[in-house]
C-alpha positions in Angstrom: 33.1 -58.9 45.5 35.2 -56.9 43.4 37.4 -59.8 42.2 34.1 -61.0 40.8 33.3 -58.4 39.2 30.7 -56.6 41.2 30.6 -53.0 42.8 27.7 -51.4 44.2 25.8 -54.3 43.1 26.2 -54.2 39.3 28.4 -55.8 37.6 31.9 -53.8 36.3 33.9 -55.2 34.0 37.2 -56.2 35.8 39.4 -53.4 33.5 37.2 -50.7 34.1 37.5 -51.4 37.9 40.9 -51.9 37.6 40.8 -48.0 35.6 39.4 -46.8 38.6 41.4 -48.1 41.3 44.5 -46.4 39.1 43.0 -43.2 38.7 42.1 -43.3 42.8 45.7 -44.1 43.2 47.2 -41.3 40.7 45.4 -38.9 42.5 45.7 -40.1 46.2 42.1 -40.5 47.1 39.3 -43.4 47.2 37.9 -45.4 44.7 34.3 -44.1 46.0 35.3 -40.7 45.4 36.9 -41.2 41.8 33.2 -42.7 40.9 31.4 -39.9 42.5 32.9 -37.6 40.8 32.8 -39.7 37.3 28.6 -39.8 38.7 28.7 -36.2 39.3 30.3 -35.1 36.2 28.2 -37.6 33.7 24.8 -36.2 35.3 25.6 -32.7 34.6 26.8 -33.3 31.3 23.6 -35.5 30.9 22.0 -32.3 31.6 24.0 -30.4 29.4 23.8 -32.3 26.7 19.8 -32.9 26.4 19.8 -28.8 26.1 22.4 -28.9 23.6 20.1 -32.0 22.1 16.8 -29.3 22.3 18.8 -26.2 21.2 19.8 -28.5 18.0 16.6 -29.6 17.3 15.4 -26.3 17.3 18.0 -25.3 15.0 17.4 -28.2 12.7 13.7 -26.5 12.7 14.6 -23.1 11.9 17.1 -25.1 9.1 14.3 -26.8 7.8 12.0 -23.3 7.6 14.1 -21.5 6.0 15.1 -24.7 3.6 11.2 -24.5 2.6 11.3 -21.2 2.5 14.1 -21.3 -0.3 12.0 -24.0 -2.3 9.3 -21.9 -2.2 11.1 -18.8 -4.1 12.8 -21.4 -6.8 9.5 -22.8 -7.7 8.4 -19.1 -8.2 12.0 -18.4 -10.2 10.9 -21.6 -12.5 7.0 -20.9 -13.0 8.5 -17.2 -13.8 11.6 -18.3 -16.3 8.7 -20.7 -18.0 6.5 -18.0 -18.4 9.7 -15.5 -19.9 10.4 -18.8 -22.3 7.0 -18.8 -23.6 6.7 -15.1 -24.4 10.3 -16.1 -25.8 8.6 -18.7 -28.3 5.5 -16.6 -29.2 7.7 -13.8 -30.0 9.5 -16.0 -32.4 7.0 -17.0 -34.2 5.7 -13.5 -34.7 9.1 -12.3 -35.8 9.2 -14.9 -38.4 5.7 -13.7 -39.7 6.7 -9.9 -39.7 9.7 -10.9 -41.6 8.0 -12.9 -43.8 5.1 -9.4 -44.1 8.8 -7.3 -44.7 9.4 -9.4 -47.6 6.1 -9.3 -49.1 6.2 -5.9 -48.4 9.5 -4.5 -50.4 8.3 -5.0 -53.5 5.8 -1.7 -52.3 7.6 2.3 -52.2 4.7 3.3 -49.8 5.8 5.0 -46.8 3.8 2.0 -44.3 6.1 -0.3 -46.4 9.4 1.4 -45.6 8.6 2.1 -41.9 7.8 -1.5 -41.7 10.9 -2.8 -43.0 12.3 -0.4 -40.6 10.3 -1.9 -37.9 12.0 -5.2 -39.2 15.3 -4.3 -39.6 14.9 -3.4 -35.4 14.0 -6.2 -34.6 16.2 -8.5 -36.4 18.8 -6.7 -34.6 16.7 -8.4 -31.5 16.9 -12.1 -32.7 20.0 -12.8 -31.4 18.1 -12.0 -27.6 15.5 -14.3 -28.9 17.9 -16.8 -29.9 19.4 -17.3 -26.0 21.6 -14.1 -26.6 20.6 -12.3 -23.5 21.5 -8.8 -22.3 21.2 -7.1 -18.8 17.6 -5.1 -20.0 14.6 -7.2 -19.8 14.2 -6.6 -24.2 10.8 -8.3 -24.9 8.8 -5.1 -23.9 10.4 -3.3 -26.9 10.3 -6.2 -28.9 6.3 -6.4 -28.1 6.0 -2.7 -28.8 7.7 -3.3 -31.9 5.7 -6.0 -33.4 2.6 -3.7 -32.6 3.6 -1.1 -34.6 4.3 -3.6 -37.4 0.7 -5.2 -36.8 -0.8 -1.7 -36.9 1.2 -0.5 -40.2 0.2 -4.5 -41.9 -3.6 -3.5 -40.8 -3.6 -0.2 -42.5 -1.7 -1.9 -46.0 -4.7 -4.3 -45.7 -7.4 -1.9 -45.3 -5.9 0.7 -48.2 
């Protein structure tokens, strides 16, 4: 049977037959007990390896989690830098209309005029944030507060 090919009743190629029957000889025992022990050893690592198979799909869970996770906080990061670049813009155009009001405003000696161009002198010194040149301080808040006072002092020239 075995010089046709067949052990156990299945068929075995005739080199991996042959592989067995030189292993069984290299080590001095049957063939029967070579393929045992190739039996024995491929069902416990068939064992073995569907837990290693679960434990790395549960992994590739956790992976995937924490992955989401991580998109999750850059979409935050982006909604928050659009939100910085759009106080960026308005801020621009206010800046350009204060300095525009500075203007306007030199050709007056009152004491509003000269605090504004003040006020405007600050805050050109802030353009260059504005402008992409950015520092380690968070410096719209002072720019804001800034553009207030300017607002207030224009809205008291207007009203005197």
């Amino acid at each position: 049977m075995v010089g046709r090919g067949e052990f156990l009743g299945c068929h075995v190629p005739p080199e991996l037959y042959r592989g067995v029957v030189e292993e069984a000889r290299r080590r001095g025992t049957s063939v029967s007990g070579v393929i045992r022990e190739a039996l024995s050893y491929y069902l416990s690592r068939r064992g073995a390896e569907e837990a290693d198979i679960e434990r790395l799909k549960e992994d590739i869970n956790a992976l995937r989690a924490k992955l989401v996770e991580k998109e999750r906080e850059v979409e935050a990061l982006k909604a928050a830098v659009k939100l910085k670049e759009r106080e960026v813009e308005e801020l621009k155009g206010v800046l350009g209309r204060v300095e525009e009001l500075t203007k306007l405003s030199d050709r007056c000696a009152s004491k509003p005029a000269a605090t504004l161009k003040g006020i405007s002198e600050r805050l050109k010194s802030y353009k260059c944030f504005l402008n992409g040149v950015r520092g380690d301080e968070d410096l719209i808040p002072t720019i804001r507060r800034l553009i207030e006072q300017a607002a207030a002092i224009i809205d008291g020239m207007a009203v005197g």
